[in-house]
C-alpha beads as a LAMMPS data file, in Angstrom:
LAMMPS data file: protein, C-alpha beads

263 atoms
262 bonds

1 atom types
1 bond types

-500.0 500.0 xlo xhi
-500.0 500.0 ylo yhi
-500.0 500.0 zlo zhi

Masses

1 110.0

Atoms # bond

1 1 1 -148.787 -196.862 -356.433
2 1 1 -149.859 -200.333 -357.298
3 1 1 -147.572 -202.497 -359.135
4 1 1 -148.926 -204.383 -361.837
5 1 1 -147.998 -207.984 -362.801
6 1 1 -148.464 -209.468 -366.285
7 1 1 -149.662 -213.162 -366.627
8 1 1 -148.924 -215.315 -368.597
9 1 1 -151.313 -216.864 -370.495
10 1 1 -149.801 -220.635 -369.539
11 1 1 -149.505 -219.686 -366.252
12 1 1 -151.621 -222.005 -363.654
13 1 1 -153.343 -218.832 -361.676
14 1 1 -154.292 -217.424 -364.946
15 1 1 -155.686 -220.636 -366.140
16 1 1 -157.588 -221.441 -362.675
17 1 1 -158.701 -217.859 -362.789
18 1 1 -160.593 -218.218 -365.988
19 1 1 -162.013 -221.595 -365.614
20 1 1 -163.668 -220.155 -362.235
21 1 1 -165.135 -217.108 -364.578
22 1 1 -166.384 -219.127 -366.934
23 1 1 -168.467 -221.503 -364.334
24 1 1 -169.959 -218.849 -363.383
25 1 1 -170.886 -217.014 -366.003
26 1 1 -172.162 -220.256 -368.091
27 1 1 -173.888 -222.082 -364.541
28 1 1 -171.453 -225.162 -365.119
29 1 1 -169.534 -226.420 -361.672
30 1 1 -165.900 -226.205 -361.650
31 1 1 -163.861 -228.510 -363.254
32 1 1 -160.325 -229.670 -361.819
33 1 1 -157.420 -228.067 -363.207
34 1 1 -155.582 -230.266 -365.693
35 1 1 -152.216 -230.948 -364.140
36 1 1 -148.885 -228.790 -365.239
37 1 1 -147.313 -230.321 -368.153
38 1 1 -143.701 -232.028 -367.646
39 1 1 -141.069 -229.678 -366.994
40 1 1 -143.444 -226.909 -365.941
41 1 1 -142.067 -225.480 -361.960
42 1 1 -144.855 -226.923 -359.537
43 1 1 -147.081 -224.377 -357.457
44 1 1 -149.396 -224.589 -354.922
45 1 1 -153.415 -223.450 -355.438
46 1 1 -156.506 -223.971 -353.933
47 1 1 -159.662 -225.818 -354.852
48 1 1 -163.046 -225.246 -353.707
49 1 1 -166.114 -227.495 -354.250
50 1 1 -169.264 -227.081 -352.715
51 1 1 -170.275 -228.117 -349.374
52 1 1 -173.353 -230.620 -351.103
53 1 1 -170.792 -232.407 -352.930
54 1 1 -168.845 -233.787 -350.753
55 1 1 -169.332 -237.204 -349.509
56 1 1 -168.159 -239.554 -346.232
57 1 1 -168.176 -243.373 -346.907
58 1 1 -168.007 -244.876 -343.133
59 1 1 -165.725 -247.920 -343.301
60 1 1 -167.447 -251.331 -343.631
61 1 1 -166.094 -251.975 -340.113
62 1 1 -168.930 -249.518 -338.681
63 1 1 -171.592 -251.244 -340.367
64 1 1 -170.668 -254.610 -338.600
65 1 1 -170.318 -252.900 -335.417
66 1 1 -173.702 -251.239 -335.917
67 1 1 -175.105 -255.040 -337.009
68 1 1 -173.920 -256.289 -333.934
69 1 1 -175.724 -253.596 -332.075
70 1 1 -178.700 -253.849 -333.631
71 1 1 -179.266 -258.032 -333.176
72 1 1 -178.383 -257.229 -329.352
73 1 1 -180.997 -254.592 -329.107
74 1 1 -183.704 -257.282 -330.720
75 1 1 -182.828 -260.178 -328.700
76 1 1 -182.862 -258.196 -325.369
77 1 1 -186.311 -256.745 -326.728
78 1 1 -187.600 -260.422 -327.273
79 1 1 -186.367 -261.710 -323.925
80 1 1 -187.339 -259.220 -321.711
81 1 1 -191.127 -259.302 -322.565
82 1 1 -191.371 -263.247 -321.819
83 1 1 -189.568 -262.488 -318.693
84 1 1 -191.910 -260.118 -317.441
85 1 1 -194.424 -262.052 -318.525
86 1 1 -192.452 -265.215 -316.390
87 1 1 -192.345 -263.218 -312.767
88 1 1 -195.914 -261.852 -313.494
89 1 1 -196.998 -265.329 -313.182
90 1 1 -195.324 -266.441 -310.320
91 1 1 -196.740 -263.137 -308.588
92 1 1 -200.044 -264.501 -309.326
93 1 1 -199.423 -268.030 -307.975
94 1 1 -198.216 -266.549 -305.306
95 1 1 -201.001 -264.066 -304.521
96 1 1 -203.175 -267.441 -305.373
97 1 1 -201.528 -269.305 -302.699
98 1 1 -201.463 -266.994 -299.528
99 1 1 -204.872 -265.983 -300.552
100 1 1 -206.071 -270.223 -299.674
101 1 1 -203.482 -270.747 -297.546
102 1 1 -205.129 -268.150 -295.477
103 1 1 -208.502 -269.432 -295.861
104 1 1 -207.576 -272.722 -295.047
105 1 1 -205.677 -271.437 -291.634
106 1 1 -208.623 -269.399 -290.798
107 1 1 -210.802 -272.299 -291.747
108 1 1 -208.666 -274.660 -289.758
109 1 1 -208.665 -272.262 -286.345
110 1 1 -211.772 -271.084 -286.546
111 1 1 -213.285 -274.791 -286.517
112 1 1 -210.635 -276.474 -284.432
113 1 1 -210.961 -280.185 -285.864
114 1 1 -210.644 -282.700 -282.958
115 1 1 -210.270 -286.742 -282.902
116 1 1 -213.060 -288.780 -281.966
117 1 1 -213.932 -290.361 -278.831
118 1 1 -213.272 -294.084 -278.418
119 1 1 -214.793 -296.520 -275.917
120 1 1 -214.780 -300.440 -275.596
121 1 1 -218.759 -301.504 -274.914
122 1 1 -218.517 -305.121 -274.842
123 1 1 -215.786 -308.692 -275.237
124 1 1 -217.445 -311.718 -276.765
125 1 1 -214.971 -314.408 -277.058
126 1 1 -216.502 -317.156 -279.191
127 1 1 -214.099 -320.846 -278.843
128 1 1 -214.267 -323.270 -281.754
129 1 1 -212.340 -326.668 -281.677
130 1 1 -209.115 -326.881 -283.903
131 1 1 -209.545 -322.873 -284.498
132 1 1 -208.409 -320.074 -282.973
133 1 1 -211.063 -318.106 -281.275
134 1 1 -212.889 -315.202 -282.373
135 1 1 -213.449 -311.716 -280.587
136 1 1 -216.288 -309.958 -281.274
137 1 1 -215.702 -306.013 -280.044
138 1 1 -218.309 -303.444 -279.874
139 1 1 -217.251 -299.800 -279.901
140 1 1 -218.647 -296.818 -279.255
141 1 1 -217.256 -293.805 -281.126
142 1 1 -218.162 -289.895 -280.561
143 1 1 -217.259 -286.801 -282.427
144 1 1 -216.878 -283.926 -280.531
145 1 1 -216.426 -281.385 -283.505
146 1 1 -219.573 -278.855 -283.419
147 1 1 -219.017 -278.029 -286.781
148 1 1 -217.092 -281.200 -288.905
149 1 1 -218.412 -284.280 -289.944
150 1 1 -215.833 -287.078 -289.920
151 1 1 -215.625 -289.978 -292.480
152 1 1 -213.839 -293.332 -291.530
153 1 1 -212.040 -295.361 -294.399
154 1 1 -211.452 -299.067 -294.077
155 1 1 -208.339 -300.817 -294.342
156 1 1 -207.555 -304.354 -293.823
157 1 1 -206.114 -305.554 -290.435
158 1 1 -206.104 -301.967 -288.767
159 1 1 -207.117 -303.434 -285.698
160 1 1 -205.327 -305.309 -283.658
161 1 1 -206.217 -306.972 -279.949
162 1 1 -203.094 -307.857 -278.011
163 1 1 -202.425 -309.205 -274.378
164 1 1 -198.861 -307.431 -273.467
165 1 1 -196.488 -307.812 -276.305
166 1 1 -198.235 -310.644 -277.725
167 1 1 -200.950 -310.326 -280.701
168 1 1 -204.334 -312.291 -280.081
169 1 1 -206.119 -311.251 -283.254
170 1 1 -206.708 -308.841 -286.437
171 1 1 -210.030 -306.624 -287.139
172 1 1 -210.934 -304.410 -290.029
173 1 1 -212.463 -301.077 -288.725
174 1 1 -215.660 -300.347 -290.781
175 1 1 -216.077 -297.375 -293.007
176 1 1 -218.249 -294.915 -291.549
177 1 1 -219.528 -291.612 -292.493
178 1 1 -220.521 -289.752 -288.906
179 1 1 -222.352 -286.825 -288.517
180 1 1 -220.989 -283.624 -286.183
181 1 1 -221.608 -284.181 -282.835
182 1 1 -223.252 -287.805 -283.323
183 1 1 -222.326 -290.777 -281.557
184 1 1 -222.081 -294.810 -283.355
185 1 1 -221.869 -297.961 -282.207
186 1 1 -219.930 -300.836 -284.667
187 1 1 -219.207 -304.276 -284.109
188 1 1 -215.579 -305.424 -284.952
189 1 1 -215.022 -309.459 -285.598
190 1 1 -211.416 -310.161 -284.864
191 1 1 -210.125 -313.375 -285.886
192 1 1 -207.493 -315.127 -284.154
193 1 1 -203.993 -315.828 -285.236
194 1 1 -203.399 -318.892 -286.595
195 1 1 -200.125 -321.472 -285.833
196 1 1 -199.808 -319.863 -282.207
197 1 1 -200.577 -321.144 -279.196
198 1 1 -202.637 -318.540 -276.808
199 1 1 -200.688 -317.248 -273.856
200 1 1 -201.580 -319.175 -270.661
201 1 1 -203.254 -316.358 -268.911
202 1 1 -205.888 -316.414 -271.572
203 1 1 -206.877 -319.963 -271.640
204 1 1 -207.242 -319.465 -268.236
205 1 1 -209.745 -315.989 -268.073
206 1 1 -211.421 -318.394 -270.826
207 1 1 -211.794 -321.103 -268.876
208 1 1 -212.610 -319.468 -265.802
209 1 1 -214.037 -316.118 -264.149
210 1 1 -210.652 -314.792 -263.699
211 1 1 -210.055 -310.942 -264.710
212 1 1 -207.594 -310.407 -267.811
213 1 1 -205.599 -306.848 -268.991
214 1 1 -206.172 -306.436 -272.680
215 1 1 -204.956 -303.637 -275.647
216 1 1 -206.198 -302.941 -278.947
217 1 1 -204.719 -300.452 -281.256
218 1 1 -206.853 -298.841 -284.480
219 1 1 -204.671 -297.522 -287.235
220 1 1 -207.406 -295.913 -290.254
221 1 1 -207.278 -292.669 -292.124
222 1 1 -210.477 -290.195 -291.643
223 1 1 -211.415 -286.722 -293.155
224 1 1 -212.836 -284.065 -291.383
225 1 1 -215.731 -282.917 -293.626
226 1 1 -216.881 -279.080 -293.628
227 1 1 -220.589 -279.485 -295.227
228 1 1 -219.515 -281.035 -298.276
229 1 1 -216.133 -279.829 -298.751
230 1 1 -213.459 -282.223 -297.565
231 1 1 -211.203 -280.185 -295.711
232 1 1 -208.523 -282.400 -294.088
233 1 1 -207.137 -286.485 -294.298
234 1 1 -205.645 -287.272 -291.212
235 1 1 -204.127 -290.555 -290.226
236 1 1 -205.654 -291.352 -286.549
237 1 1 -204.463 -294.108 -284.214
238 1 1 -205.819 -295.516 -281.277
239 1 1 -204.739 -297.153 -278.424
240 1 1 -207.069 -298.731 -275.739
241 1 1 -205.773 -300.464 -272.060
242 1 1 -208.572 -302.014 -271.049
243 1 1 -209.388 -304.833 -267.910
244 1 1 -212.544 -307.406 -268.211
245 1 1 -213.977 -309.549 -265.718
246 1 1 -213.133 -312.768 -267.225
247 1 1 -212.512 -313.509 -271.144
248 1 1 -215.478 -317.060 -270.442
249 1 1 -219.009 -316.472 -270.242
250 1 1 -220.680 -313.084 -268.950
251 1 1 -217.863 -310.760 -269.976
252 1 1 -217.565 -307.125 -268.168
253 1 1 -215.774 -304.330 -268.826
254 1 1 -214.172 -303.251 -265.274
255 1 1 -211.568 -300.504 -266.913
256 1 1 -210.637 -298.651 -269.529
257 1 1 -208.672 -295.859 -271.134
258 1 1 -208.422 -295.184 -274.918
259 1 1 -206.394 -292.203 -276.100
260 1 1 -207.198 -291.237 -280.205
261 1 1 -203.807 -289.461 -281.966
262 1 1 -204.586 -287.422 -285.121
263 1 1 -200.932 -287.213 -287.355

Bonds

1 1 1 2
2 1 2 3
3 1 3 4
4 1 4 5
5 1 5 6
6 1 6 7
7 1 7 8
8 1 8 9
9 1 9 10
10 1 10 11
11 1 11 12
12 1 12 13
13 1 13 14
14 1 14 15
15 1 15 16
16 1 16 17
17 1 17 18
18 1 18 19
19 1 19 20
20 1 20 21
21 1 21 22
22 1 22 23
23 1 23 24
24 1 24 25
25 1 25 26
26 1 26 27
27 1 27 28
28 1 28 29
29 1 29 30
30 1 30 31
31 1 31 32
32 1 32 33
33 1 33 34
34 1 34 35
35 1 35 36
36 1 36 37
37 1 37 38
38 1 38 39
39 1 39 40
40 1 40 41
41 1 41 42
42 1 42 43
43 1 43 44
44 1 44 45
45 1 45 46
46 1 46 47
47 1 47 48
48 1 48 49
49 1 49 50
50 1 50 51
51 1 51 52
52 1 52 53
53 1 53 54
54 1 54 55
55 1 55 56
56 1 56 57
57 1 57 58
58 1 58 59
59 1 59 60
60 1 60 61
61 1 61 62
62 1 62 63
63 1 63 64
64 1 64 65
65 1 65 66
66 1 66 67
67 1 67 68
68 1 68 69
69 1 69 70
70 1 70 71
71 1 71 72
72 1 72 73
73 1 73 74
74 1 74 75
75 1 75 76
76 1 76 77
77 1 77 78
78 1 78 79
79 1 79 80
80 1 80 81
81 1 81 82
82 1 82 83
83 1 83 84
84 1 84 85
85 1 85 86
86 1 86 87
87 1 87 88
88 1 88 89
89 1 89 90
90 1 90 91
91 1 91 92
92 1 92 93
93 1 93 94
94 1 94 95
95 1 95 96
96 1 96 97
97 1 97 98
98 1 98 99
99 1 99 100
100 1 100 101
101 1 101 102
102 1 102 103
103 1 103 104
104 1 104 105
105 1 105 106
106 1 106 107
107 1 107 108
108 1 108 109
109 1 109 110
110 1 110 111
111 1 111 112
112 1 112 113
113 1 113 114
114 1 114 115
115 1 115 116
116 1 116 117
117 1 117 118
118 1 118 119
119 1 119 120
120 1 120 121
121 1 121 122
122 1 122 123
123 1 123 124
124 1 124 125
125 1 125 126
126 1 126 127
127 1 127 128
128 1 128 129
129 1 129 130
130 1 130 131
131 1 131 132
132 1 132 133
133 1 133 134
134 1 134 135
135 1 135 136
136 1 136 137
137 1 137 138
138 1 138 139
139 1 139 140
140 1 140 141
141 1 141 142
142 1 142 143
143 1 143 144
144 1 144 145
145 1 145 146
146 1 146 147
147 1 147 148
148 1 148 149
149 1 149 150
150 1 150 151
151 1 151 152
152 1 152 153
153 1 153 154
154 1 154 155
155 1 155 156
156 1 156 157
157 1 157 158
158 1 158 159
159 1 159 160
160 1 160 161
161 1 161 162
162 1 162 163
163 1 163 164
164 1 164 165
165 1 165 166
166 1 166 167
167 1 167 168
168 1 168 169
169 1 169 170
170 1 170 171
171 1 171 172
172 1 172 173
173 1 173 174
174 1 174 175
175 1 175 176
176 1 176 177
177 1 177 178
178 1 178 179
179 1 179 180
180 1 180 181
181 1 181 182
182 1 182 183
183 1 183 184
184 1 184 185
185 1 185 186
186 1 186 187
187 1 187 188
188 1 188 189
189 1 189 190
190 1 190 191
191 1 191 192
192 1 192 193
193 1 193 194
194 1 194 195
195 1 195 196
196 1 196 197
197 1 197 198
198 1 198 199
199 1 199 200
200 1 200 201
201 1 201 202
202 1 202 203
203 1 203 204
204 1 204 205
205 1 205 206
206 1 206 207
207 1 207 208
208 1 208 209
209 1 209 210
210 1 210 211
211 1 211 212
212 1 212 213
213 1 213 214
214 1 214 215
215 1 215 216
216 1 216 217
217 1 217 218
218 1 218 219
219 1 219 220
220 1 220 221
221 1 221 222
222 1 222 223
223 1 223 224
224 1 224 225
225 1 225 226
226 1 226 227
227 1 227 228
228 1 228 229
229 1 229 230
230 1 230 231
231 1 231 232
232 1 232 233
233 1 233 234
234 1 234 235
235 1 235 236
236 1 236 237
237 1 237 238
238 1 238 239
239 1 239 240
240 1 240 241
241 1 241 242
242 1 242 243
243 1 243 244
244 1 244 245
245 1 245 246
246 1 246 247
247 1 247 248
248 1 248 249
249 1 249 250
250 1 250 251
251 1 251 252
252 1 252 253
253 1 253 254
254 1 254 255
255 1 255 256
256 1 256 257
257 1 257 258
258 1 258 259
259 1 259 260
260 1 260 261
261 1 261 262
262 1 262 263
C-alpha cells in the first residue's frame, strides 16, 4: 500500500507545487519562488523556464575579435582587386612588347639593313698664301639595301683627312636622303688646320708630282628608312686608305680601300 504524506501548507514543495498549477490554469509564466524565510531548514528544488526565454550575452571581447575580423576581410577585399588589376597590366605590356619586338626582328631579318658603299672620286688641293690649304673631296656613295632607303644627318667636323697620325683638315658630311639601291655623288670642302705647319711630305706631293698615302675617317648618324617608317638610327663610321698621284696639279687616285662600320 501507498503511504501517504501530509504537506504542510508552508512547506516549499507545496508552495512550488501550486504556483506551477496556477500558471497553468490562468496562462501566466512561472514566477520564482520567494526565498524561505529566516530560520526556515534550506532544501533543494528545481526550476524550469522555457527554452525561448533564455538568453546568451557573448562577452564584449568577441565583438572586438569579430571587428578585427571583419576590417581584415575589407582591406584584403580592396587590395586584391587593384592587384589583379596591377599584373593584368603588366601581362598586357608584355604581350604588347613581344608582339613588336617580333615584328621588328622579323622586320629587321627579313630586310637585312646593310652600310653604304664609300669611294674617293677625286683630290683638289687648292693653296692660298698665309692660309692653310683647302681640300675639296668628291665621294661617291652606294646603297646596297634592295628594300631601305637611307637618310644621312649632318654634323659638324665629322670628317676628317689625315696623313698618318697627323690631321690635315675638317669636313662636314652633307645631309642626304638616298633612295634604295641609288648611287650619289657629294662634294666635301675640308678646310685646313690652322697654327700648324703641314708635314714635309705634303709640301712636297704639293709642290711636285710625287705620290702621297692619305686617310679620311666619316663619323655621321643615318636611318635606314622602310617606305616611310623609320625603322633604325645607326651611328656609321668610315675609314678610307687611299694613295694619289701627287697632292699639285692633275691629281689621280692610284688606290683605295674604304671600309663603312654600322654600331
Amino acid at each position: 500500500m501507498e503511504k501517504r504524506v501530509a504537506y504542510s501548507a508552508e512547506d516549499p514543495q507545496l508552495q512550488h507545487l501550486n504556483l506551477k498549477h496556477k500558471s497553468n490554469d490562468d496562462g501566466v509564466s512561472p514566477q520564482l519562488p520567494l526565498p524561505p524565510p529566516p530560520g526556515h531548514p534550506l532544501s533543494s528544488f528545481v526550476v524550469q523556464v522555457p527554452k525561448n526565454q533564455i538568453y546568451r550575452v557573448p562577452p564584449p571581447e568577441n565583438a572586438q575579435i569579430q571587428e578585427k575580423y571583419r576590417m581584415a576581410a575589407k582591406k584584403r577585399k580592396r587590395k586584391l582587386p587593384c592587384l589583379n588589376y596591377f599584373i593584368c597590366f603588366l601581362l598586357v605590356l608584355l604581350v604588347i612588347g613581344l608582339i613588336i619586338g617580333t615584328a621588328i626582328l622579323v622586320v629587321y631579318f627579313c630586310f637585312s639593313p646593310k652600310g653604304p658603299v664609300f669611294s674617293i672620286s677625286s683630290l683638289v688641293v687648292k693653296q692660298q698664301k698665309g692660309s692653310p690649304p683647302t681640300y675639296n673631296v668628291k665621294l661617291k656613295i652606294k646603297n646596297p639595301n634592295e628594300k631601305m632607303g637611307i637618310t644621312y644627318t649632318s654634323e659638324e667636323d665629322d670628317l676628317k683627312l689625315t696623313y698618318w697620325k697627323k690631321t690635315l683638315g675638317w669636313g662636314e658630311f652633307p645631309s642626304l636622303e638616298q633612295k634604295k639601291g641609288n648611287s650619289n655623288e657629294v662634294n666635301i670642302k675640308v678646310n685646313g688646320v690652322k697654327d700648324k705647319p703641314l708635314p714635309q711630305n705634303v709640301k712636297k706631293s704639293m709642290s711636285g708630282k710625287r705620290p702621297i698615302s692619305l686617310g679620311m675617317n666619316i663619323e655621321t648618324p643615318l636611318v635606314f628608312n622602310v617606305w616611310i617608317l623609320k625603322m633604325w638610327r645607326r651611328n656609321m663610321e668610315v675609314k678610307c686608305k687611299f694613295r694619289v698621284s701627287t697632292m699639285g696639279e692633275g691629281t689621280k687616285i692610284v688606290s683605295q680601300v674604304c671600309n663603312t662600320k654600322l654600331a
